[in-house]
C-alpha positions in Angstrom: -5.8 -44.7 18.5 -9.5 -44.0 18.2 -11.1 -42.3 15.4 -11.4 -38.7 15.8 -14.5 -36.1 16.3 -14.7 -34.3 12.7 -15.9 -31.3 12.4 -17.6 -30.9 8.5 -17.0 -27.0 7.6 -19.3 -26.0 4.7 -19.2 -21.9 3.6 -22.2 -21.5 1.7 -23.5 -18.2 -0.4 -26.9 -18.2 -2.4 -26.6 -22.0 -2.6 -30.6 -22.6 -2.2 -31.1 -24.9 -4.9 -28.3 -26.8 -3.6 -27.7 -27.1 0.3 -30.7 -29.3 1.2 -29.0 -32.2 -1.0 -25.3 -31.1 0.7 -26.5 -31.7 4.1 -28.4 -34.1 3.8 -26.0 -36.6 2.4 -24.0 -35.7 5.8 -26.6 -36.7 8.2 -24.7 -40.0 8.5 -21.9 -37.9 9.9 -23.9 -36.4 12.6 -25.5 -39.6 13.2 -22.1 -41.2 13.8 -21.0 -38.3 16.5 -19.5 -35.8 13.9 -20.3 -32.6 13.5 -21.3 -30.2 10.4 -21.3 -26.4 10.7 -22.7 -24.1 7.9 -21.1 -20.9 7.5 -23.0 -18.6 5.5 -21.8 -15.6 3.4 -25.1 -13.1 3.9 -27.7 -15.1 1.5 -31.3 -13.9 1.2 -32.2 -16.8 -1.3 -33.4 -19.0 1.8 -29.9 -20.9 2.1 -29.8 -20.6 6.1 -33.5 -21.3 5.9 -33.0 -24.9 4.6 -29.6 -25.0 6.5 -31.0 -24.8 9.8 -32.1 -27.8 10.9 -29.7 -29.7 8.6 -26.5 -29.1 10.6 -25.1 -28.9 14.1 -24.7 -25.1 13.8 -25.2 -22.3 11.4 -23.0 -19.4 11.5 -23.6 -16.4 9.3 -20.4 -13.7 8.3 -19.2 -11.4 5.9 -19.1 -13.1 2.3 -15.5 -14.0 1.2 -14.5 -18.4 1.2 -11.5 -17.9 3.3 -13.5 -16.0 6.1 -16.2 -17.9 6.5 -13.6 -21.2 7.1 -12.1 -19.5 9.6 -15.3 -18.7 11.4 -16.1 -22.2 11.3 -12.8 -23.4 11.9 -12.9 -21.3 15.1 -16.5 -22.8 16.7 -15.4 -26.4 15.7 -14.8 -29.1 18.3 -13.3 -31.8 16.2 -9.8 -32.7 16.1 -10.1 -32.8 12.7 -11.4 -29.9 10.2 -12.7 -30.6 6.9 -13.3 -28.2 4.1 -15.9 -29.3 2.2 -18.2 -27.3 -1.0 -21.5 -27.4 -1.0 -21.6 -29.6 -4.6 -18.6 -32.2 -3.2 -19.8 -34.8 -1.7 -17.7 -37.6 0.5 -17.2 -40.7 -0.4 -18.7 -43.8 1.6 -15.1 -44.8 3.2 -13.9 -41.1 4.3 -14.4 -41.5 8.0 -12.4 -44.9 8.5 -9.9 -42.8 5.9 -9.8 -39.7 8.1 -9.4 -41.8 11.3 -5.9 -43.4 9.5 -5.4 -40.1 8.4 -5.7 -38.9 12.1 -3.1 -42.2 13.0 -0.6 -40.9 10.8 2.1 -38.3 11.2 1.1 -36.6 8.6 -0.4 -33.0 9.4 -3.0 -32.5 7.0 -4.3 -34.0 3.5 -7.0 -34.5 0.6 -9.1 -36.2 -1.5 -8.8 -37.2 -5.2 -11.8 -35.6 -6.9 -14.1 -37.1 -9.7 -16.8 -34.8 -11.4 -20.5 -36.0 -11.8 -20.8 -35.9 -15.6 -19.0 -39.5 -16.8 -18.2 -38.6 -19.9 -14.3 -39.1 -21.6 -13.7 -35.6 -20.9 -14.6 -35.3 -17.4 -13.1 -38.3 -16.6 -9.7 -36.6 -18.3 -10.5 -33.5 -16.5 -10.6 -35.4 -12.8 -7.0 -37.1 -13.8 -5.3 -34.1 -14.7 -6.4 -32.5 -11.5 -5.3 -35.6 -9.3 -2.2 -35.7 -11.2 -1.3 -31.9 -10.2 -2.3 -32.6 -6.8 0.1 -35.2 -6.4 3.1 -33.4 -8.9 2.6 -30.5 -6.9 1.7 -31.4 -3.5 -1.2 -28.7 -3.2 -4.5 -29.3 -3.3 -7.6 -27.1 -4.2 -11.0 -27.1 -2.8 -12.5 -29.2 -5.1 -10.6 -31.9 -3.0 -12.2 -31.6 0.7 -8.6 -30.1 2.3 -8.6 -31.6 5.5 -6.3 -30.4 8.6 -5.8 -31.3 12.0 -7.3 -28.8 14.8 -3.8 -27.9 16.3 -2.2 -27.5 12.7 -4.6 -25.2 11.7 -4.4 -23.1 14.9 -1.0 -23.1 14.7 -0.8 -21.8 10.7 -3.4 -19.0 11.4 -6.2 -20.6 9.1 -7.1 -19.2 6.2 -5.0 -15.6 4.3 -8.1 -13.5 4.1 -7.5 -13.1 0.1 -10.6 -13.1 -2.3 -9.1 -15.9 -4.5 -6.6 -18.8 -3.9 -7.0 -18.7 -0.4 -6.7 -22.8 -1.1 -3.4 -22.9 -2.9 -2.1 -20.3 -0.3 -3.0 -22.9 2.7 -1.7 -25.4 0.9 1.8 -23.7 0.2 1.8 -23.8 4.1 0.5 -26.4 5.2 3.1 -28.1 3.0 6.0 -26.7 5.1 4.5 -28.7 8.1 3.9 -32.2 6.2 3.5 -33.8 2.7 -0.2 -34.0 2.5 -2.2 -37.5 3.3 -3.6 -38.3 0.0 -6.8 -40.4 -0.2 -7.2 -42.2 -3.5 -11.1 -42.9 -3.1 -12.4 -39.6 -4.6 -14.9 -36.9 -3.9 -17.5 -36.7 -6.3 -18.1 -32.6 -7.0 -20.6 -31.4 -9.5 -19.7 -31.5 -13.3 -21.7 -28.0 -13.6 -19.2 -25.0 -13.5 -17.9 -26.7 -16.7 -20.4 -27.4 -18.2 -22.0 -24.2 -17.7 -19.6 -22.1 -19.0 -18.2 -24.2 -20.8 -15.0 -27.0 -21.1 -12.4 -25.3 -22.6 -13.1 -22.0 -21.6 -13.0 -22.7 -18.0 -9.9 -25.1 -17.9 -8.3 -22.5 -19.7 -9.4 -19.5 -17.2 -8.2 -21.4 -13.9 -4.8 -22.5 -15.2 -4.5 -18.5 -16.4 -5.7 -17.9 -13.0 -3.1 -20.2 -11.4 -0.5 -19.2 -14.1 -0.4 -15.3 -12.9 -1.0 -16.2 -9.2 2.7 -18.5 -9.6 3.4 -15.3 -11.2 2.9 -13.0 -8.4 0.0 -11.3 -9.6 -2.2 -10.5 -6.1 -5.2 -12.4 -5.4 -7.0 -9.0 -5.7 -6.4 -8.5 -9.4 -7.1 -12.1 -9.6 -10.2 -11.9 -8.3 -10.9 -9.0 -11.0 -10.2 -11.0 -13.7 -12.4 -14.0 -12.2 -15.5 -11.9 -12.0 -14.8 -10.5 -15.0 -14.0 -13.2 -17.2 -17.0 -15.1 -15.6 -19.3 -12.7 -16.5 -17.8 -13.0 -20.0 -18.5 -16.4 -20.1 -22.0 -16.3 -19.3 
């Protein structure tokens, strides 16, 4: 079977000091016949500015993650979608891992993530995460969720929900397929933890997660996220 067109999806918001870097480490993918689209969330930092002429198409919506995915999702012409944040970046072997991927039965998949800072801890923090992934079988953004075209179609992309629209996709995508795991990790950037801090952000997410498992709605979740962020500012 021959490798696949990919289509790179990347919702951005305010991510100036960031995006040139992002899309520039993808210009091997467009080189190679892939393409990247840019979906930004209404920045006036200069973000679709830089974007422009860095991708194959820039797309501008509403703000909210899950949205702008589906608005990519739906311009796309690979047969593969990836999900990918602007501070994740691919590791060198993820094509020829995408195109077994696309060889497989399996309906959809992710990465295994390591974070940028090297120390013990982050290291610690990266295993725990890949460990869920695979206890669990869902995977979060910080992974680069990848889908086939048809499967994503078929689900109805994205639940418009302001938080954990990830984990939501993933509880279906499950239902069509154990996900394709692919042990050579994405690197994503060490600073929302460091930031805000180590502790104090492990133990916000796995709140977060705790009261979505719950059945807490992703709208008071999302209250709690912007609030307790601002808190930890």
């Amino acid at each position: 079977m021959s490798a696949p067109k990919v289509s790179i999806i990347v919702p951005v918001w305010q991510e100036s000091y960031a995006i040139e870097a992002a899309l520039n480490a993808l210009k091997p993918w467009r080189d190679a016949g892939h393409e990247v689209i840019v979906v930004d969330g209404g920045s006036n930092d200069g973000t679709p500015e830089k974007a422009r002429s860095r991708c194959d198409r820039l797309i501008t919506t509403e703000p909210g993650r899950a949205h702008q995915m589906n608005a990519g999702a739906a311009c796309a012409q690979g047969a593969v979608l990836v999900f990918l944040h602007v501070d994740t970046r691919l590791p060198d072997g993820a094509a020829g891992h995408l195109a077994a991927f696309y060889a497989s039965p399996r309906q959809w998949g992710r990465f295994d993530v390591t974070l940028s800072e090297r120390r013990l801890l982050f290291r610690m923090i990266a295993w725990f995460m890949n460990q869920r992934s695979r206890l669990t079988g869902i995977a979060t953004g910080d992974q680069a969720i990848f889908v086939r075209r048809t499967t994503f179609d078929a689900l109805g992309g994205f639940a418009c929900i302001p938080l954990m629209e990830d984990v939501e996709f993933c509880r279906r995508l499950k239902l069509t397929s154990p996900p394709f795991c692919i042990h050579e990790p994405v690197v994503t950037d060490s600073r929302r933890w460091q930031q805000q801090g180590v502790w104090r952000t492990i133990g916000l997410m796995w709140r977060l997660r705790w009261r979505y498992w719950r059945g807490d709605s992703p709208d008071s979740l999302a209250k709690v996220y912007r609030s307790d962020v601002r808190n930890l500012k």
